[in-house]
N, C-alpha and C positions, 0 to 999 in steps of 0.2 A: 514758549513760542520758538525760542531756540531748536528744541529737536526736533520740530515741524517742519524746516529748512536743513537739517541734516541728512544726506544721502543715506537711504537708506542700504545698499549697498556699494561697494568702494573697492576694486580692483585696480591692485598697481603692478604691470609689469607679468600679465599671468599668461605662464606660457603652460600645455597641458599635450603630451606625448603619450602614446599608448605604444607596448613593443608586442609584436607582430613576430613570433620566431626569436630571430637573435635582429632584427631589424627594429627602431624606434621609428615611428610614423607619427606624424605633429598632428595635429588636430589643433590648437591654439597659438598662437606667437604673437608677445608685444601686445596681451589689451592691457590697457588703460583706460580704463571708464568708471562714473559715478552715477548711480540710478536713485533717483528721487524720491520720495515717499508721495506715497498716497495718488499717482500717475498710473495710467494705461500707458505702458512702455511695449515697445514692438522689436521684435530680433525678427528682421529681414532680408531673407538671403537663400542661395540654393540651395538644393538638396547636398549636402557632403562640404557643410560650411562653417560648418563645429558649433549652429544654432543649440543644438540639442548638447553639446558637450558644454556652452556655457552655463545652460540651464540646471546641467547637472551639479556646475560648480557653483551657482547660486543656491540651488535647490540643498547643499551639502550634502548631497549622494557621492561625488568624486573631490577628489583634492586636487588641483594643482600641482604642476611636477616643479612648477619654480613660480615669482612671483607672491603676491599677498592675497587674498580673501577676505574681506570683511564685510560681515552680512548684519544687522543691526547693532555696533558698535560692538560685536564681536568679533578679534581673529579665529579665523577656525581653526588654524592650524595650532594655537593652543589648546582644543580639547581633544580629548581621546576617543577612541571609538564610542563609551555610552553616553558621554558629555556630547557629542555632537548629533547621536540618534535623541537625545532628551531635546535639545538644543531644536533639530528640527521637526519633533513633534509639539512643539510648545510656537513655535516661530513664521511657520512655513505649509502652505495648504499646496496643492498638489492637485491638478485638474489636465487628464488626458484624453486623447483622439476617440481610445479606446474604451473609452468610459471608466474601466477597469474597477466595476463593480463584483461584488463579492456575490458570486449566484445563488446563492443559498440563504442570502440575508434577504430581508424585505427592504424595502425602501427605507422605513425609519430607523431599522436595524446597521443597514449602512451607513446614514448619517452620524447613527451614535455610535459607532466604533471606533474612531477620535478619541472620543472622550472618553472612550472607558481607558483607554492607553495613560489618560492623563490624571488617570483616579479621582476623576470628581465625582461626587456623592449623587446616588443613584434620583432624588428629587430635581435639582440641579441638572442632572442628564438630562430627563427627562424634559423637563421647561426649555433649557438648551433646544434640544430636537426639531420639537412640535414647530417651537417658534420659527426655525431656518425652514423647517417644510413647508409652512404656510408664507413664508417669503419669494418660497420659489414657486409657489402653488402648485404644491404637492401636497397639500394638507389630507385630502380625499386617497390619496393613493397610498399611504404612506405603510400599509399591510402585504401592499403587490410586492413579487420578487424580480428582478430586472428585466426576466424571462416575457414577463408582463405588460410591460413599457412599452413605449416607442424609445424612436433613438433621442428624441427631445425630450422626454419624461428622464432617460438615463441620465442625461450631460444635467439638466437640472438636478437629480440625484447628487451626481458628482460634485458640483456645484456649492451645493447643501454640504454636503460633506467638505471639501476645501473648506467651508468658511464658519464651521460648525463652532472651531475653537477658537475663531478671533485672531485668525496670524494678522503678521504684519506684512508676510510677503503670500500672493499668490504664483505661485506658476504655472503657464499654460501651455502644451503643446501641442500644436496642431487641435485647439478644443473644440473648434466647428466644420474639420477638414471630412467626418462620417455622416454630415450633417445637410437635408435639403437646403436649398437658399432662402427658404424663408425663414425656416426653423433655426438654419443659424443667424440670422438675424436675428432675430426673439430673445435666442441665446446672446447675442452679443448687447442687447439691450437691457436682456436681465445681469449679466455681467456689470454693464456700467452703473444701473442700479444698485445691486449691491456691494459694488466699489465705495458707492458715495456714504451707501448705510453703515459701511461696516468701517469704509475709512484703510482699508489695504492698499498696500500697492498689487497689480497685476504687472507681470512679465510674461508675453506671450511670446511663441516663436510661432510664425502663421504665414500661409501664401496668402490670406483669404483676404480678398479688396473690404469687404465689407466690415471686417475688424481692423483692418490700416488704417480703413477713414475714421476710423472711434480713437487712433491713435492720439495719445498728449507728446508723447516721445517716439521719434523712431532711430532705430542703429540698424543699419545696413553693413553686411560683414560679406567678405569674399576670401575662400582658400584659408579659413582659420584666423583670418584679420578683422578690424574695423576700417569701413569705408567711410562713414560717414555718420553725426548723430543729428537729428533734427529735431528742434523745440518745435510743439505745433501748439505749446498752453499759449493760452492769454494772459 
């Protein structure tokens, strides 16, 4: 019951600079924050507001230039470059604007590309797969190649794929921003759905009114800061 109530990630003090030339340019300064498990949490804020530079340091794509990390009761900056590539593909699913599906793969072919990273046995795969494409109902498509799709077919794709291995964190950038208004609602419906199935947390960075209102948490950030966090759970 204990780690049901443990933050799922726990930033203290993470500042995150990139240099530009012989110039440092800040992108982060001074967070401090703690994100909950198993919540629809929102990063809200303008364009050029280091949404996406946090994400990258949840996501453990970037490190921190000062400051702590810790993303499911790991610090990151104790693993080394394969411990934290192993780390985020065991931990952490990954859902974009972009779809950023693999064109040459089929639909079920991109779902099980996860797993094959993760060496599980080819049965196992298999059952894996089927089961997430028929969740997202995609069970009938699942031979088409993205080419094939619509843009809601894709992000379901994507979808499927993020949550194929059971992370504990999903991350979401902009994932309804290519997306009609109704189709991204569908999307953000099947999103909360399989939040609840599968039991992750979601971290979205989003303009989109209609994924704000699904928010449980929101953190509004301005110029690389936090402005503000808001409980919205019961």
């Amino acid at each position: 019951m204990h780690a049901e109530t443990e933050p799922v990630a726990r930033l203290r003090d993470v500042t995150k600079s990139y240099k530009v030339g012989r110039t440092e340019v800040p992108a982060l300064h001074d967070i401090t924050l703690d994100i909950q498990a198993k919540r629809f949490t929102m990063l809200v804020a303008p364009s050029g507001s280091g949404k996406t530079t946090l994400l990258n340091l949840l996501g453990c794509i970037d490190r921190p230039t000062s400051g702590v990390v810790e993303i499911a009761g790991q610090a990151v900056a104790e693993l080394g470059e394969n411990a934290l590539s192993d780390f985020r593909a065991q931990k952490i699913g990954f859902i974009f604007q972009g779809f950023s599906l693999v064109p040459v793969l089929s639909a079920y072919e991109n779902v099980e590309y996860p797993l094959l990273l993760t060496g599980m046995a080819a049965g196992a795969r298999r059952e894996r797969t089927l089961s997430m494409l028929d969740a997202v109902g995609l069970a009938e498509q699942r031979d088409r190649r993205p080419n094939e799709l619509s843009g809601g077919q894709k992000q379901r794709v994507a979808i499927a794929r993020a949550l194929v291995k059971h992370p504990q964190i999903v991350l979401a950038d902009e994932p309804t921003a290519n997306l009609d208004s109704a189709t991204g609602a569908a999307i953000v419906s099947l999103m909360r759905r399989m939040q609840a199935e599968v039991g992750a947390t979601f971290i979205f960075a989003t303009h989109d009114p209609h994924l704000i209102a699904q928010a449980d948490t929101t953190i509004a950030m301005r110029d690389g800061g936090l402005l503000k966090t808001g409980d919205l759970a019961q």
